[in-house]
C-alpha positions in Angstrom: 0.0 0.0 0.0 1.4 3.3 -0.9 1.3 5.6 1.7 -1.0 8.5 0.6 -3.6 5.6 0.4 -3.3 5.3 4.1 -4.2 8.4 5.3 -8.1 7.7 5.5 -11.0 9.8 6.9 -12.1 9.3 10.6 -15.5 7.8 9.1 -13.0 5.6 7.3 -11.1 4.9 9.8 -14.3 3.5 12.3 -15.1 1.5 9.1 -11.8 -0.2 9.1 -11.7 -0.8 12.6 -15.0 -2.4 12.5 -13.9 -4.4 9.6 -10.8 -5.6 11.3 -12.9 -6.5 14.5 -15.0 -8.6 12.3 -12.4 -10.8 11.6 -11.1 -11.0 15.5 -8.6 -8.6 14.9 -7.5 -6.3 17.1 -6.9 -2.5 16.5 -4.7 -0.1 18.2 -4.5 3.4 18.5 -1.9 5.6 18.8 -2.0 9.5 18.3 0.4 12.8 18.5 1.5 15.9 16.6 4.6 14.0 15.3 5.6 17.9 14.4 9.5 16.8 14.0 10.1 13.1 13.7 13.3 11.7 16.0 13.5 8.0 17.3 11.0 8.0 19.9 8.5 8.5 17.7 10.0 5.4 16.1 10.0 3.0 18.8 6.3 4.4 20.4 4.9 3.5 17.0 6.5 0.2 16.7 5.6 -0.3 20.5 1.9 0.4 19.6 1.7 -1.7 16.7 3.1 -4.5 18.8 -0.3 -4.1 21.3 -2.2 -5.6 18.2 -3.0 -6.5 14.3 -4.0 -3.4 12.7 -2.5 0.2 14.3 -4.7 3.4 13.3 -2.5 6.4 14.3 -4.1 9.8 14.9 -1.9 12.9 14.1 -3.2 15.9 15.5 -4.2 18.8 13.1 -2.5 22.0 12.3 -5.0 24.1 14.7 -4.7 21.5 17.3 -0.7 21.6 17.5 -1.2 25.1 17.9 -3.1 25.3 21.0 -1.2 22.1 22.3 2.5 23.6 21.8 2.1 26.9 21.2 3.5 29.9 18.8 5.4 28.7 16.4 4.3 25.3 15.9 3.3 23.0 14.1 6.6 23.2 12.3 5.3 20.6 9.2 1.5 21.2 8.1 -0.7 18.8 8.7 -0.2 16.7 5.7 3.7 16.6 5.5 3.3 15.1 8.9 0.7 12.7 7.7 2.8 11.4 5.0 5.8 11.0 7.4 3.5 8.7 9.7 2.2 7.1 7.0 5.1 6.1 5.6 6.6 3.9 8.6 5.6 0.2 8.1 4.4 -0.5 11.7 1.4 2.0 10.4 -1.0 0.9 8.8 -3.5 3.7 8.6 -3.3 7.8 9.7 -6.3 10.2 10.6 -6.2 13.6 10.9 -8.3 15.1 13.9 -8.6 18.6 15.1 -9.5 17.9 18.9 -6.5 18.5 21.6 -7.0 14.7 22.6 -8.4 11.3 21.0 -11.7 10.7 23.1 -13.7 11.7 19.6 -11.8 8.9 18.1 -12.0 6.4 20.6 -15.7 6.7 20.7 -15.5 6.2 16.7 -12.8 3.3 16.5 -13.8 1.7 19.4 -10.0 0.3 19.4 -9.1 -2.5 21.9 -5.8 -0.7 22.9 -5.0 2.6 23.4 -1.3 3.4 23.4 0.5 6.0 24.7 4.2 6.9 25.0 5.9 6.6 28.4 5.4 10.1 29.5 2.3 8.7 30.8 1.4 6.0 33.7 -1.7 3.7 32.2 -3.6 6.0 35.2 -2.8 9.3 34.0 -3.6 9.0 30.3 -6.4 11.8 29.8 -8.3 9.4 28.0 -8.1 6.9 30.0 -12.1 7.1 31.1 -13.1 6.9 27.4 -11.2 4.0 26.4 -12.0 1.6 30.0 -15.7 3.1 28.4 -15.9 1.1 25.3 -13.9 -2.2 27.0 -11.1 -1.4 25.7 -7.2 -1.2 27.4 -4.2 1.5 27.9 -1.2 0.4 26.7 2.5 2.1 28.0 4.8 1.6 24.7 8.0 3.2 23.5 11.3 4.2 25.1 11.6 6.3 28.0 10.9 9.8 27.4 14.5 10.9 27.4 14.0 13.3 23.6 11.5 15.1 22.6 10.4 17.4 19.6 10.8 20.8 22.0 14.5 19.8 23.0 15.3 18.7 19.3 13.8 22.0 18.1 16.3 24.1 20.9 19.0 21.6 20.1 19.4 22.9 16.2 18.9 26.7 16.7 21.4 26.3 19.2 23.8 24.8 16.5 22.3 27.6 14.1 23.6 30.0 16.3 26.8 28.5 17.1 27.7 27.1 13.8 28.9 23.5 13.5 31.2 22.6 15.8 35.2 21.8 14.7 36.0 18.8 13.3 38.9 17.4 15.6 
């Protein structure tokens, strides 16, 4: 599957899901801004797709990065970081959704696992309530929060402003 044929529609996306239930298989979630891809992204998203058969990642929207993390951001529109999702092989489908968090799409997907990175605890994931709602599970996945798309962001204007350093 190309990946531009991933990217569905959310009505799409519940349609999938309930196809893939159908068949006993089950479906994760997983969602972010994924503004400035680095390896944690990686390894949450091949976490996630471990949790189950068929992983449905939602990628927040260019008005929702915005309120999330503030002036400046997103750095990629909306559809560059689709694409980039999309194109890891551990994905197998990518929505877009405008909402700060993924309770819209849980209610819609109805996926068995939720996953979040490990900036979380399976108690404090803010959607915790909606995904316990439908019978689902919250999954911890990925590598311990020690990067993040902020730090990486500070890291090369830093080097901007510096220059490269010396080769020795």
């Amino acid at each position: 599957m190309n990946t531009s044929a991933k990217i569905i529609s959310r009505a799409r996306a519940a349609e999938v899901a309930a196809e893939a239930h159908t068949h006993g298989r089950r479906v994760v979630l997983a969602n972010g801004c994924f503004d400035l891809l680095h390896v944690g992204h990686a390894r949450y998203l091949s976490g996630a797709r471990a949790c189950g058969d068929l992983l449905i990642v939602g990628v927040n929207g260019d008005a929702s990065v915005r309120r999330l993390k503030g002036p400046g951001r997103p750095l990629l529109d909306e559809r560059a970081r689709a694409a980039l999702v999309a194109a890891f092989a551990s994905v197998d489908y990518v929505v877009l959704f405008e909402d700060d968090n993924v309770r819209g799409l849980i209610a819609e997907i109805h996926p068995d696992v939720h996953a979040k990175g490990t900036d979380y605890t399976a108690e404090s994931v803010p959607e915790r309530d909606a995904v316990l709602a439908i019978g689902g599970r919250v999954a911890i996945v990925g590598d311990p929060k020690d990067h993040n798309t902020r730090d990486l962001i500070r890291h090369i204007l830093h080097q901007h402003r510096e220059g490269p350093a010396e080769a020795g």
